[in-house]
SEMARKE-423101 format. One line per field, with one value per residue (C-alpha): residue number from 0; residue in three letters; x, y, z. Coordinates in Angstrom, 3 decimals, decimal comma. Each point is the difference from the previous one (the first is absolute). Example, Ala and Ser with C-alpha at 12.3 -4.5 7.8 and 13.67 -1.06 7.14 Angstrom:
residues 2
num: c(0; 1);
residuo: c(Ala; Ser);
px: c(12,300; 1,370);
py: c(-4,500; 3,440);
pz: c(7,800; -0,660);
end
This chain:
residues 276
num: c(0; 1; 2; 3; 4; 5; 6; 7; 8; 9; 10; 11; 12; 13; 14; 15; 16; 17; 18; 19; 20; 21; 22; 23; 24; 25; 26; 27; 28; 29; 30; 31; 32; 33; 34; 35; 36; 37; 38; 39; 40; 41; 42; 43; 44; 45; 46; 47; 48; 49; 50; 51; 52; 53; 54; 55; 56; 57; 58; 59; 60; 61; 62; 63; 64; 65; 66; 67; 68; 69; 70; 71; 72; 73; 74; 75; 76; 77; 78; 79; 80; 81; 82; 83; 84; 85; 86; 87; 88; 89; 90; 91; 92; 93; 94; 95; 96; 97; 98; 99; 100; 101; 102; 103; 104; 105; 106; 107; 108; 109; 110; 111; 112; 113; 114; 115; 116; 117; 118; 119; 120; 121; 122; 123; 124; 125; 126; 127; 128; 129; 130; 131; 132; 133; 134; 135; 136; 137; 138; 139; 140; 141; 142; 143; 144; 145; 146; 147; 148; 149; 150; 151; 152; 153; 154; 155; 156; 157; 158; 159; 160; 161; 162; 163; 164; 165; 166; 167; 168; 169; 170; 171; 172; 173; 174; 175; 176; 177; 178; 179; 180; 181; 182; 183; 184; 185; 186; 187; 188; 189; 190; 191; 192; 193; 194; 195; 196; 197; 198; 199; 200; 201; 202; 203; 204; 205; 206; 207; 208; 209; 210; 211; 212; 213; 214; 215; 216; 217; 218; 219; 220; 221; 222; 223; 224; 225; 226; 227; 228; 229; 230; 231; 232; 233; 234; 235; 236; 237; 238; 239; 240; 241; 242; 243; 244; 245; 246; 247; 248; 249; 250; 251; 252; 253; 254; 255; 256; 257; 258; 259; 260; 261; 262; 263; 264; 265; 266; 267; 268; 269; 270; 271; 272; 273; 274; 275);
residuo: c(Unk; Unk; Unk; Unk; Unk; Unk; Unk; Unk; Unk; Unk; Unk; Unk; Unk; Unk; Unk; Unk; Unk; Unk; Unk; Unk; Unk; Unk; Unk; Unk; Unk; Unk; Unk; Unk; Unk; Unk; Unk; Unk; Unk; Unk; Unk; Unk; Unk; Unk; Unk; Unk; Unk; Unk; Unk; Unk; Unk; Unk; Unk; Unk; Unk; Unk; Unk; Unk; Unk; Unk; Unk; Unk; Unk; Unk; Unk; Unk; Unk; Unk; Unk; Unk; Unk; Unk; Unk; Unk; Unk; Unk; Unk; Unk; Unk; Unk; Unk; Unk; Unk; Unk; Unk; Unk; Unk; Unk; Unk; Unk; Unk; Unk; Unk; Unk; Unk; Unk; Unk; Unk; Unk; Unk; Unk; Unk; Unk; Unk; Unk; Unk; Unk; Unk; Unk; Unk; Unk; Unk; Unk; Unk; Unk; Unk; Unk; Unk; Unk; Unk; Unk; Unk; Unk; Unk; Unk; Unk; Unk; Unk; Unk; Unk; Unk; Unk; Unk; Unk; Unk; Unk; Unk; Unk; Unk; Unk; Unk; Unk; Unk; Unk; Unk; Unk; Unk; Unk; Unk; Unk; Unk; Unk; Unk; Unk; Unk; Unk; Unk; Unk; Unk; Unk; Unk; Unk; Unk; Unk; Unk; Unk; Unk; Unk; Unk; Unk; Unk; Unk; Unk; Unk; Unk; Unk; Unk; Unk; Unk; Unk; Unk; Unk; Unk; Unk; Unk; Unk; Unk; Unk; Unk; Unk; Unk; Unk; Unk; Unk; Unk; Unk; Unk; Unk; Unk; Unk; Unk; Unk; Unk; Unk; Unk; Unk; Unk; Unk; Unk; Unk; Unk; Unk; Unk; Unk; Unk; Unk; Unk; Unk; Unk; Unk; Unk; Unk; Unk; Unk; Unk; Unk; Unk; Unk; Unk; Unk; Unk; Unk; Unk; Unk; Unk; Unk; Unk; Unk; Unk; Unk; Unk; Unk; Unk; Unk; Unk; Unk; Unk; Unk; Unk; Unk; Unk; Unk; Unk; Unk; Unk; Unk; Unk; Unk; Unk; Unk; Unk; Unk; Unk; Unk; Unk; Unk; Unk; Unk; Unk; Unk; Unk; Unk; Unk; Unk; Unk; Unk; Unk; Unk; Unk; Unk; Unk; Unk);
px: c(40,294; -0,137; -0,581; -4,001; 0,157; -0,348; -3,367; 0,171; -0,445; -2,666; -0,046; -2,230; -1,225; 0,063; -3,676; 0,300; 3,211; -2,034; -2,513; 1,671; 1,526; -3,284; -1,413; 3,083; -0,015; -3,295; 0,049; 2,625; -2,119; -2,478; 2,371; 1,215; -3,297; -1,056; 2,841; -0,172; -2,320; -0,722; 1,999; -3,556; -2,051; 3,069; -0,075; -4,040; 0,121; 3,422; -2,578; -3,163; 2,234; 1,421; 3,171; 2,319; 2,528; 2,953; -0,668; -2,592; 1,510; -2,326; 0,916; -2,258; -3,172; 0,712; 0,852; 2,452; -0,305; 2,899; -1,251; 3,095; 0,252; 2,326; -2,930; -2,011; -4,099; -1,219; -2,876; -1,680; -0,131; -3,340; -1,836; 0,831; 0,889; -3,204; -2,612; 1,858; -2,974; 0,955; 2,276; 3,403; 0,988; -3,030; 1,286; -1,848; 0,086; 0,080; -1,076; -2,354; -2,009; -3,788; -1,565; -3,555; -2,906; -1,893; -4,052; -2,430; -3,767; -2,793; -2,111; -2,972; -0,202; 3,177; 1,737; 3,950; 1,948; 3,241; -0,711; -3,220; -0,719; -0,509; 2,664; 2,618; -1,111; -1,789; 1,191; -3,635; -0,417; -3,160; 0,977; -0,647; -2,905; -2,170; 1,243; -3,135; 1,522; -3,546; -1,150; 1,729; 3,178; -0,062; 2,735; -0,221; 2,165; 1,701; -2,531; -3,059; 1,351; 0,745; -3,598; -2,071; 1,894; 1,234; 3,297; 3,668; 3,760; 0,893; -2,208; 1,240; 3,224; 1,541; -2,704; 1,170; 0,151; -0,247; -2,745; 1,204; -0,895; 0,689; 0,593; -2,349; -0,170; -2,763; -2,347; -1,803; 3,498; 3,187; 2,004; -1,486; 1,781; -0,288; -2,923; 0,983; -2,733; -0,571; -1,784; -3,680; 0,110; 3,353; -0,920; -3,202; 1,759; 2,199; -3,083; -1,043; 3,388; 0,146; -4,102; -0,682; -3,607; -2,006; -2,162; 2,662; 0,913; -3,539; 0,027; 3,253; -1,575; -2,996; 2,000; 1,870; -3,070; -1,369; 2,854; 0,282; -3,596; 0,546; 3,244; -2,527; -2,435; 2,830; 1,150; -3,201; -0,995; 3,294; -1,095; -2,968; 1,462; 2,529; -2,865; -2,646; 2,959; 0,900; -3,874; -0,042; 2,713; -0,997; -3,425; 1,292; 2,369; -2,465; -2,789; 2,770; 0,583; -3,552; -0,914; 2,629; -1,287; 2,363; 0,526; 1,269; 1,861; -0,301; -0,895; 2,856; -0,922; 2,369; -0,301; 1,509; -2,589; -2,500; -0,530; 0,238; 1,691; -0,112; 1,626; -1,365; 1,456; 0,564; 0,836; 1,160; -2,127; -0,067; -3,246; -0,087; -3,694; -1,459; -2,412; -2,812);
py: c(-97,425; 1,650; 4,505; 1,045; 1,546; 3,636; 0,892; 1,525; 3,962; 1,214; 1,494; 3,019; 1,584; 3,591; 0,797; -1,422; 2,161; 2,749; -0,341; -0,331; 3,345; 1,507; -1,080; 0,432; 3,692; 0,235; -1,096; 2,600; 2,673; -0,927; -0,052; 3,674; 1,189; -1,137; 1,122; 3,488; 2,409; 3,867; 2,057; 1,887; -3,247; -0,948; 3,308; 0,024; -3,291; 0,735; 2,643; -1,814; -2,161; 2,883; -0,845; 3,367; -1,559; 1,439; 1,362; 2,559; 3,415; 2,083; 3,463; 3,027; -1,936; -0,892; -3,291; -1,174; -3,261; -1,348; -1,118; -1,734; 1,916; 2,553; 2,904; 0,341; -0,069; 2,686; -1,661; 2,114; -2,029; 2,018; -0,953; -3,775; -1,023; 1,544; -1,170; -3,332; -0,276; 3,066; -0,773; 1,081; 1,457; 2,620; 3,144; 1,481; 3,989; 0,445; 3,476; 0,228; 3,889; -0,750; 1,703; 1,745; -0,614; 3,201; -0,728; 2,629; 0,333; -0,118; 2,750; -1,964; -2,934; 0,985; -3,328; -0,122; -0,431; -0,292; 1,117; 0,662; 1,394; 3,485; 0,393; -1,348; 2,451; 2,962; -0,062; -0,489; -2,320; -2,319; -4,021; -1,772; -1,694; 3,427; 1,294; 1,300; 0,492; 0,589; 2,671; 1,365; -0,756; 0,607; 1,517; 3,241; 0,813; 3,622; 1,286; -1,035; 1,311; 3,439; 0,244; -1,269; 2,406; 2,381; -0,113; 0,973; -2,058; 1,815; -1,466; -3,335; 0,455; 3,066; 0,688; -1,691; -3,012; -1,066; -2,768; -3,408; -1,783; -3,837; 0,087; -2,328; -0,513; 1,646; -2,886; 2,191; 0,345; -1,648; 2,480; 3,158; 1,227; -2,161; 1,302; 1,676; -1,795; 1,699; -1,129; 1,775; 0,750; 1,690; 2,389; 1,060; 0,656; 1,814; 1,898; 1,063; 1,521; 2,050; 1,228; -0,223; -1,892; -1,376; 2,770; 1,741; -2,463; -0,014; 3,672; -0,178; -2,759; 1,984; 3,090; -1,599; -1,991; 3,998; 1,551; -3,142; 0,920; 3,727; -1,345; -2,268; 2,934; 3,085; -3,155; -0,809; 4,339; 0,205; -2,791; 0,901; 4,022; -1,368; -1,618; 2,648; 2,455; -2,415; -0,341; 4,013; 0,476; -2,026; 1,159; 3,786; -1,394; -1,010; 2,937; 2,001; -1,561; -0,060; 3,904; 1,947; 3,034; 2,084; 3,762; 1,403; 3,541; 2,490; -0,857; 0,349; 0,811; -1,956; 2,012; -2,606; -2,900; 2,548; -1,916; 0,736; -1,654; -0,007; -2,230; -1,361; 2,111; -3,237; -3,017; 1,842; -1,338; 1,760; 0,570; 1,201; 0,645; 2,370; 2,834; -0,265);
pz: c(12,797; -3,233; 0,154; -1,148; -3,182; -0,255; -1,508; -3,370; -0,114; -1,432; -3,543; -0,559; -2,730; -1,237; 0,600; 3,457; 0,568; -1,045; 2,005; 3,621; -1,169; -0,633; 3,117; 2,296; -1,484; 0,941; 3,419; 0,527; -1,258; 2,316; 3,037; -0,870; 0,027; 3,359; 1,572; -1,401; 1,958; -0,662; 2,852; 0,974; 0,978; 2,251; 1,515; 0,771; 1,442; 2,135; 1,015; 0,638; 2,320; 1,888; -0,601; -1,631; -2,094; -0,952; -3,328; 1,724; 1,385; 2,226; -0,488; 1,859; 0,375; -3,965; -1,163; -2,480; -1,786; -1,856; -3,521; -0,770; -3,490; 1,199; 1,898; 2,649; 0,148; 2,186; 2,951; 2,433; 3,543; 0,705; -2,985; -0,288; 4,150; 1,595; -3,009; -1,522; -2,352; -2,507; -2,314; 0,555; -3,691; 1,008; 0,398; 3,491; 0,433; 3,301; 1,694; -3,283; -0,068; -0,262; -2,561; 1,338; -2,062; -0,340; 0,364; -1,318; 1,021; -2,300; -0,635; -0,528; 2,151; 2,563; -0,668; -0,123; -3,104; -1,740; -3,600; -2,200; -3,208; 0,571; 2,794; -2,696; -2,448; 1,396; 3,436; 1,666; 2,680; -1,133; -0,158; -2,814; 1,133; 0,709; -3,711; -1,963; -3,419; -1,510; 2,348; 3,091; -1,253; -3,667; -1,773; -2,677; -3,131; 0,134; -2,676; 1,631; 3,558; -1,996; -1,555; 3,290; 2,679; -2,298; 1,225; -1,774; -0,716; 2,961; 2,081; -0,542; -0,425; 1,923; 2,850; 3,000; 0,302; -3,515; -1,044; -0,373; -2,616; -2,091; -3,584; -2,078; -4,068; -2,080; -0,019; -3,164; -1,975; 0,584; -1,678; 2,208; 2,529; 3,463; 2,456; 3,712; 1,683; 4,159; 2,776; -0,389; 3,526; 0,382; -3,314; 2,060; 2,653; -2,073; -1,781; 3,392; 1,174; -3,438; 0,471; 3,588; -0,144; -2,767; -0,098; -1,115; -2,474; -1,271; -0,501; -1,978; -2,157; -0,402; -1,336; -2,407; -1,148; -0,418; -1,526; -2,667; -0,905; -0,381; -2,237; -2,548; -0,320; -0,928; -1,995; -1,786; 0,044; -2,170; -2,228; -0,849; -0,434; -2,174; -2,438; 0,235; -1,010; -3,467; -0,741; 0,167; -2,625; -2,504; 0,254; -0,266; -3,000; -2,067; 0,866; -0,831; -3,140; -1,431; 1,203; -1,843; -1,585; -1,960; 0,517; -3,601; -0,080; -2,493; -3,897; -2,214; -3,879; -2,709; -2,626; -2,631; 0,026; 1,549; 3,688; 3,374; 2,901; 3,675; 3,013; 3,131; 2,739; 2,388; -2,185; -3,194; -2,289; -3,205; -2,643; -3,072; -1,407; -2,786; 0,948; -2,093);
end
């Protein structure tokens, strides 16, 4: 009985050659990459399992995970074991200090409150919603606090305790100065420590208003002095002038052209005339 004939082998071809490489190389890849996992996602679900593996150390209530990169990551036991919902790589402060929020009482309406307007600026305890910034709670420029309640630098600045007060731009002129703009109520209150009562105040107003006066009449009196007094001298100038009346001396006889000659005694005129 005669041996079966080997079959042939099979030729391939470049491309196909090429090909299986590409796709053997590719299948590798592939492999590789599902058999590589990140060292924390082994650890969590080592965790969720409750299984420790070795590559945790527990250390003072502190846990240690091996990250297989040469350190250690740093786990608090607290944070992550009792509440397995917060995320481990969340750093917990534990035995935190609790910061008291400070609530202040309206003036107005006796509601609680953080922070308002005027107790950011002028340290007065009204909320923002009971702010009146067209009436009760309008605010003054230094000038027209100084003019209304007559009062001095010193009273804003050095008199205990000294006026606050928020700096605003000159909405008239950029380039003036900036305006010191106060709390209308505080500056009365102020007014009142410097006068004692507003009748007071009104009396002081009512002086000054007086003494001004007296001021524009001695101002005026002066004037009108001044001119009366220029009027007068020009008027005597030119009387003066026109009602000169010369007072000759003695005659004196020229014998030579036969004349005689006298001088006014007071502005030296001299005459010569012939005696008939």
């Amino acid at each position: 009985m005669a041996e079966a004939s080997a079959p042939a082998p099979t030729v391939l071809t470049e491309a196909q050659k090429a090909r299986i490489e590409r796709n053997k190389a590719k299948a590798i890849s592939l492999r590789q990459a599902k058999l590589v996992s990140h060292p924390y996602n082994s650890t969590k679900k080592d965790t969720n399992l409750g299984d420790v593996p070795s590559s945790i150390i527990k250390v003072q209530g502190t846990k240690y995970v091996d990250s297989g990169g040469g350190f250690l990551i740093e786990q608090s036991i607290t944070s992550t074991d009792s509440n397995p919902g917060i995320d481990p790589d969340l750093k917990v402060i534990e035995n935190a200090i609790s910061i008291p929020i400070q609530y202040e009482e309206c003036l107005k309406c006796g509601d609680s409150f953080v922070d308002s307007f005027l107790k950011n600026n002028f340290q007065y305890n009204v909320c923002d919603k009971c702010y009146d910034k067209d009436g009760e709670h309008a605010l003054i420029t230094r000038t027209e606090a100084k003019a209304e309640y007559l009062l001095k630098d010193c009273d804003f600045d050095i008199r205990e305790p000294p006026l606050i007060y928020i700096s605003r731009r000159n909405p008239h002129n950029i380039q003036w100065g900036e305006m010191k703009l106060y709390l209308h109520l505080q500056v009365e209150k102020r007014a009142m420590e410097v006068w004692g009562s507003e009748e007071e105040l009104m009396r002081q107003h009512e002086n000054r208003l007086e003494k001004r006066q007296v001021t524009k009449i001695r101002k005026f009196n002066k004037q009108m002095k001044e001119l009366r007094m220029e009027m007068r001298s020009s008027l005597y100038t030119k009387q003066t002038k026109g009602a000169h009346v010369h007072q000759f001396g003695n005659d004196t006889y020229n014998e030579e052209d036969d004349t005689y000659t006298h001088t006014c005694l007071i502005c030296s005129f001299t005459e010569t005339y012939e005696k008939m």
